[in-house]
N, C-alpha and C positions, 0 to 999 in steps of 0.2 A: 146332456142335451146337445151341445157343441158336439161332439161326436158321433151323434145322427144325423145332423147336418154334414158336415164332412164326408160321411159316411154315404150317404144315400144315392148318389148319382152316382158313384163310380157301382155300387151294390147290381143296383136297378140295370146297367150297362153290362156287366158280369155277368148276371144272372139272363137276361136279354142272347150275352155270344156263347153261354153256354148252349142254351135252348136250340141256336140257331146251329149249332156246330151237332148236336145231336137227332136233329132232322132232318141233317143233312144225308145220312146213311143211305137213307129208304128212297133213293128217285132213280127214274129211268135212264135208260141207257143213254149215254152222250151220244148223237149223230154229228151234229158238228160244232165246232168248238172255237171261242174267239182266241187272237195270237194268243201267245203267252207274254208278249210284251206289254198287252196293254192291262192285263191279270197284273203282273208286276207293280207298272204302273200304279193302278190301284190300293195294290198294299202297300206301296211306299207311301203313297196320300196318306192313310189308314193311320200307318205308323205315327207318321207326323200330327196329324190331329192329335192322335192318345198322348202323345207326347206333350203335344200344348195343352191341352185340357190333365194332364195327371202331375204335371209338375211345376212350381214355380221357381227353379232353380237356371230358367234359361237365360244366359244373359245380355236382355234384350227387353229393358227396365218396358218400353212404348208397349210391351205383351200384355202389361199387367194396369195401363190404364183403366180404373173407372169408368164406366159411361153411363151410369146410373148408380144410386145410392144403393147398398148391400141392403137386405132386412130379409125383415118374413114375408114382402107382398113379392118380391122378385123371386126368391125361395119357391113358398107356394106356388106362385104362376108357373115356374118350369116345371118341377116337379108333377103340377097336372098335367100340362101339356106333353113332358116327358112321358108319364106312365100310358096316356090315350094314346098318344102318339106309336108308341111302341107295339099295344096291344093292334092298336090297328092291323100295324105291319103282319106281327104273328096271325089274326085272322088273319088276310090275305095269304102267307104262307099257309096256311092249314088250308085255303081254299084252291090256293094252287094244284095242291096235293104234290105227287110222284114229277111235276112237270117241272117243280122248280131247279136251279140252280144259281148257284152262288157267282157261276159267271155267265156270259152273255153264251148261251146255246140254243142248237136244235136237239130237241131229243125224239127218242126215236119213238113212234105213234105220239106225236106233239101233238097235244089239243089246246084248242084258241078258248081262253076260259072269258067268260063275260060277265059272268054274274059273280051273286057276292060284293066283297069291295070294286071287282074288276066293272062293276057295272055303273061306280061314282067316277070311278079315275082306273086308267089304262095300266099306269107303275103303283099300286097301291103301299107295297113295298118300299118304294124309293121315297115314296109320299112320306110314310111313315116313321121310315128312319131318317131322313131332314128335318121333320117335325121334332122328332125326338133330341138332336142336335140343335136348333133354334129352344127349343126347351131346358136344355144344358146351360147354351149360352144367354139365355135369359137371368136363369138363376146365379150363373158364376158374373154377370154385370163388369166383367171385362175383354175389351178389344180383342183377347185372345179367344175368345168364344164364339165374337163372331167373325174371325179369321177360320178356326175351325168349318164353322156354318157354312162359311164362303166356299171353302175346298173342297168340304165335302158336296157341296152343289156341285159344284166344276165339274170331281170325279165322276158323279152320278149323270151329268148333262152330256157327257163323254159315252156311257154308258147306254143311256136311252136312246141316244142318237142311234149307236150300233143296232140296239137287241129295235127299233122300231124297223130300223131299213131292211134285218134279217124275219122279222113277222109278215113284214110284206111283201118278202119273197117268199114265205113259207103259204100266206094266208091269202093272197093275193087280192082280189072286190071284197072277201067279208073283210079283212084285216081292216080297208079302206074303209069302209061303211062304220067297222067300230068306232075306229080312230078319227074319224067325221063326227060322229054324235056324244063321243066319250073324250072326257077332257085327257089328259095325259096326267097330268101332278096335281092340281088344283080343283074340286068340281066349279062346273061354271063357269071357270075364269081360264087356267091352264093348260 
C-alpha cells in the first residue's frame, strides 16, 4: 500500500505530460510566436519544480519542512483535487481543439473560443494545472510543495500576461467584452 502512495502523483503527472505531449501533434499553423527566451525561461521553472517535488536528496534540509501532519486526510485531498484539477485542464484542451499551444501564439485562422471551460475562466488550462500543483503540494505537506505552487504561479502569471495583451490584439472589443465578463483563473473571483 505504501507504494501506491508513493506511487500516485508522480503516475497521475506522467500519465497527464504524456497526453499532453501527444495532442500536441494535431494544431494549426504557428502565425506568430513568443521569444524563445521566455519558452526557455519556462522550462527551466518546469525543470526546477520536478526536481523539488521528485526528490528529497536536495541539500537544503528548510525544503522538507512539515507544515502540516502527513496522513490520508492530506493524501486524499490532493489527490482529488489533483485528478479534477487535471481533467479540467484536458477538457479545456479538447475544447480548444487545433488552437492550442503549448507556448504563447497566434495561429493561423485563430478562433476566440468562449465556451466550454473558456466560458467559467479565460486560462482554463492554467487554472487547471495550478490546481493540479496546489493538490500535489497539499498531499506532500511540505514547504517544498508549496514553493513548487509559488513558481509555478509566477511562470504562468508571466504567461497570461503575454498570451492576454497578444488576444487583444488579435481580438480586439470581443477579446475586451470576454475578458470584462469572464474571470481569468478563478470563477467569480479572478
Amino acid at each position: 500500500m505504501l507504494r501506491f502512495y508513493e506511487s500516485f502523483f508522480p503516475v497521475v503527472w506522467i500519465v497527464f505530460l504524456l497526453y499532453w505531449q501527444i495532442k500536441a501533434v494535431n494544431t494549426k499553423a504557428t502565425q506568430r510566436l513568443e521569444p524563445a527566451a521566455s519558452r526557455l525561461l519556462r522550462a527551466l521553472a518546469f525543470l526546477i519544480v520536478i526536481t523539488l517535488l521528485s526528490t528529497t536528496r536536495i541539500p537544503l534540509p528548510w525544503l522538507y519542512l512539515q507544515l502540516w501532519p502527513v496522513g490520508l486526510l492530506p493524501f486524499w485531498l490532493g489527490a482529488a483535487v489533483i485528478v479534477a484539477s487535471l481533467l479540467f485542464a484536458v477538457w479545456a484542451r479538447e475544447h480548444l481543439g487545433r488552437n492550442w499551444s503549448r507556448s504563447v501564439t497566434i495561429k493561423q485562422d485563430h478562433e476566440l473560443i468562449t465556451s466550454g471551460p473558456y466560458a467559467a475562466v479565460r486560462h482554463p488550462i492554467y487554472t487547471g494545472i495550478l490546481a493540479g500543483f496546489l493538490g500535489t503540494a497539499i498531499a506532500l505537506s511540505q514547504l517544498r510543495g508549496v514553493i513548487a505552487f509559488v513558481l509555478i504561479f509566477l511562470v504562468f502569471w508571466a504567461k497570461f500576461r503575454m498570451e492576454e495583451q497578444w488576444m487583444r490584439s488579435q481580438f480586439g472589443a470581443t477579446y475586451a467584452a470576454y475578458a470584462h465578463q469572464t474571470a481569468a483563473l478563478v470563477p467569480f473571483l479572478f
